[in-house]
Every structure is written in structure tokens, then in C-alpha cells.
N, C-alpha and C positions, 0 to 999 in steps of 0.2 A: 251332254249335260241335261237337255231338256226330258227325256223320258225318266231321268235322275230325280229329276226335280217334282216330275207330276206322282211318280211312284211313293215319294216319301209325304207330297201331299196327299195323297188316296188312303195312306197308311193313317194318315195322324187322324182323316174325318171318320175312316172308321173305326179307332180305339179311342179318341177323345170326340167325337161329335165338330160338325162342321162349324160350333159359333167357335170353339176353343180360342186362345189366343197365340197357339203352335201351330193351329192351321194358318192365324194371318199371316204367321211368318214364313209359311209353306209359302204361302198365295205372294207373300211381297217378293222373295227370292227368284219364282218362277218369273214374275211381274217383270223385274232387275235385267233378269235373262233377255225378255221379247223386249225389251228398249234396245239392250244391246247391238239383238239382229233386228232392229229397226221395224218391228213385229208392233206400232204403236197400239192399236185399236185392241188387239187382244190386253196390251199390257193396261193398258185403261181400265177395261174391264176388271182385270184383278188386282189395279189398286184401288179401285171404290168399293169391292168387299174387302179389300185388308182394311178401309177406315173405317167400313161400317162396324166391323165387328169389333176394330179399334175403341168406338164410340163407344157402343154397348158395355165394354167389361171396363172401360178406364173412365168413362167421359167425356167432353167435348173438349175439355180442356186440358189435358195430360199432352206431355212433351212427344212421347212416340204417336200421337194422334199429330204433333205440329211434322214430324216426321213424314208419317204418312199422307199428308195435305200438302209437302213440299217435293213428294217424290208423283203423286197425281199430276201436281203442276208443273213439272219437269215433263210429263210425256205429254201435257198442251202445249207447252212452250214451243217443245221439238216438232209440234202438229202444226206451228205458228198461229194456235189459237188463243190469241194471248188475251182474249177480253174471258176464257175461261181461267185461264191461267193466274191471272194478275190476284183477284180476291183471295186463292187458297196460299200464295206464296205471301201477302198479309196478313189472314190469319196465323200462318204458322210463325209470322214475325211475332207479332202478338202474343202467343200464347208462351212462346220462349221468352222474351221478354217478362213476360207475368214469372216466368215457373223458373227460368232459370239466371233471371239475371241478363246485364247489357252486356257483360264480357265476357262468354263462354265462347270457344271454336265454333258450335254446333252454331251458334247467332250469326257469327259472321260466315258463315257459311249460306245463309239461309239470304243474305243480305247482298251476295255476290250471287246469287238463284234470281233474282228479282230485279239487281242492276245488269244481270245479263237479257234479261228480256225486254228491258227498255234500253237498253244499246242497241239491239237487235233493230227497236222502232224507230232509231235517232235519237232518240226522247233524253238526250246527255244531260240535260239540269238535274231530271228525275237520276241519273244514273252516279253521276258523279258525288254526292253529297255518299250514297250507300256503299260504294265503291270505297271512299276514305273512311267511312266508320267502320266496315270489316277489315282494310289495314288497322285502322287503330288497334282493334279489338287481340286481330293475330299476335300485332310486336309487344304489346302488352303480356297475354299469360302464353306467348311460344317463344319470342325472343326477336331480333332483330335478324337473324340467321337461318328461320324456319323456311324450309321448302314452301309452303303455304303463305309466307311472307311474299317471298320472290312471284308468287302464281297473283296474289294481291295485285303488287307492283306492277307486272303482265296487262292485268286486264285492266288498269288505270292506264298506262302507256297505250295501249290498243285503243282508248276508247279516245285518249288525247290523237291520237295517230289520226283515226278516222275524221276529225275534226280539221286536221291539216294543221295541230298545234306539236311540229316537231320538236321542235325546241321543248317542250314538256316532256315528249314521249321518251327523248332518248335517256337519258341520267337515268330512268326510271328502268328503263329495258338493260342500260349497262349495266343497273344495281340487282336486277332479278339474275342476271346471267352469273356473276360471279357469287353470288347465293347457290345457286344452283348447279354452278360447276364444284363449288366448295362440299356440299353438301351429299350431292348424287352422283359427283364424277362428271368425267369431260364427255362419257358416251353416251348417257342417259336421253331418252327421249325428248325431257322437256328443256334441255341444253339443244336439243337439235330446233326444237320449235322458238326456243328465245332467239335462236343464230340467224332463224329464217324469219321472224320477226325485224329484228334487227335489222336485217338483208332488205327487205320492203321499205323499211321506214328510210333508208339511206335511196334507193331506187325511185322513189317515189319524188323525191326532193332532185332528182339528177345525180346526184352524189355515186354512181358509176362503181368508181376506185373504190369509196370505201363500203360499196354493197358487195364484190365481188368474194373477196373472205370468207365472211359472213356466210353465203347463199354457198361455199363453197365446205364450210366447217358442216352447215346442214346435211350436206349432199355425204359429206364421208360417214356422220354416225348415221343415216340413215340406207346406207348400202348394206 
């Protein structure tokens, strides 16, 4: 993919000029690519020209500019640079918040970006308040049912989990699983990752008996 990738950006700086706003999307897609294969420093480098160029033709304040400031902060985040990280994954709160409203996907998206980097720290006060406003925001304009609800529920469970607050984490993990079995079927990936969730949060408490299942439904879709 990647000689794919740099071939159609080469094409577009030489028929439309390198500020175009088809090369930033050249430059963010290649960018996409090197987080993928864990390629951080290069991918860095071509998200600070996707937002510069960003900036130029749209402004500081335009929604694919909060895009491009929450996808930079995504490759600090995974650098565990989070004192770079933390201000552009507020701006981009900010700027959607102005442009597009407190209940768009794209918000609570942005909002589980930002409570996953302070779970990361511990920092659960900060974590949890942002964690329940991106569920609100999903059951709202997706539904009680959406795959994106149940991944909500997920990482509120996890983060109760990590706290040693069982009792919270489980109803929440029972409630992502049958979402997501309902939804994506019983083999799907993230049914395999809620089972082995599940599976720890029972293992961790002693509960033995009823982690073995669990850790055991994991192990089948993921052969």
C-alpha cells in the first residue's frame, strides 16, 4: 500500500501544487498508513503538514482542521507524549463543539480520544465525566443498539475495572457483549475482545468458574 500511497501523493503535488487540499489528503492517508505499522515519527511529520496546509485554505477553525489536530494527537498519545498530546485533542474538542454542535458522532469521538489518554495516566476523574458524555451523545443520534454504543460501554467498564470497581464494570461489559453479538455476530472481533474482557474482569476478582467461558469463547473466534 505504501508505494500506493506516496505515488498518488507525487501525482497530485505535481498537477495541483503541494499547498492543494488533495495533497493534504494524500499526506493524511499515507500518515494513517505509518501509525498503522507503528512508523510514529514519520506519521508525525505528515500530520503537521496535513494541518498546516489544513490551516491555510480553511482556517484555524474549520471541523477537518479539529480532524487533523485529533489525528496529530493520536500519534503523541501512542508516543506517550501526552503533555503534546492533551492541547490539540482540546482544541479539536473546542472547535467541534463551536462548528458542529454537543451531539454529533464525530464529538464523542473526539471525547473518547482524550478520555483514553487520561485512563492511560490514571487520571479517572478527568476520564470518566468524558467517557459518559460520548455515551450520551452515541445513544442519542445512533441508538441504544449501535456498535459504537457497546465500544462506549467497553471503555467505561475498563476504566471502572482498572479501578477494582467490579461491580460497575460488569452490567456494562454484559451490556456491550450482547450489542455486539446482536449487531456483528457471535465471530466478530470485538465479541472476541468483550469475552476476554469479561474473562479478566471475573479472573481478577478469583471468580475462576465463571472467567473460564469467557477466556474460552475468546480463544475460539480468535483461532
Amino acid at each position: 500500500a505504501e508505494p500506493l500511497y506516496k505515488e498518488a501523493l507525487e501525482i497530485r503535488k505535481q498537477q495541483l501544487g503541494e499547498e492543494h487540499s488533495d495533497v493534504a489528503a494524500s499526506l493524511n492517508n499515507l500518515a494513517r498508513l505509518y501509525v498503522d505499522q507503528g512508523k510514529y515519527s514519520e506519521a508525525e511529520v505528515l500530520h503537521k503538514e496535513t494541518l498546516r496546509i489544513q490551516r491555510r485554505h480553511l482556517g484555524h477553525e474549520h471541523p477537518n482542521v479539529a480532524t487533523s489536530l485529533n489525528n496529530l494527537a493520536i500519534v503523541y498519545n501512542l508516543q506517550g507524549k501526552y503533555a503534546e498530546a492533551e492541547p490539540l485533542y482540546k482544541k479539536a474538542l473546542e472547535i467541534q463543539r463551536q462548528h458542529l454542535g454537543d451531539e454529533l458522532p464525530e464529538l464523542a469521538a473526539s471525547l473518547s480520544n482524550l478520555a483514553t489518554m487520561y485512563a492511560e495516566q490514571g487520571k479517572y476523574a478527568e476520564t470518566e465525566p468524558l467517557l459518559l458524555e460520548a455515551l450520551k451523545i452515541r445513544k442519542q443520534r445512533l441508538g441504544d443498539e449501535h456498535p459504537d454504543v457497546a465500544s462506549s460501554l467497553s471503555s467505561l467498564a475498563t476504566m471502572y475495572a482498572e479501578q477494582g470497581k467490579f461491580a460497575a464494570a460488569e452490567p456494562l461489559l454484559h451490556q456491550a457483549l450482547g450489542i455486539q453479538r446482536q449487531q456483528l455476530g457471535d465471530e466478530h472481533p470485538d465479541v472476541a475482545t468483550t469475552l476476554n474482557n469479561l474473562a479478566s474482569l471475573y479472573f481478577d476478582q478469583g471468580k475462576y468458574a465463571e472467567s473460564e467461558p469467557f477466556h474460552m469463547g475468546a480463544l475460539k473466534i480468535r483461532r
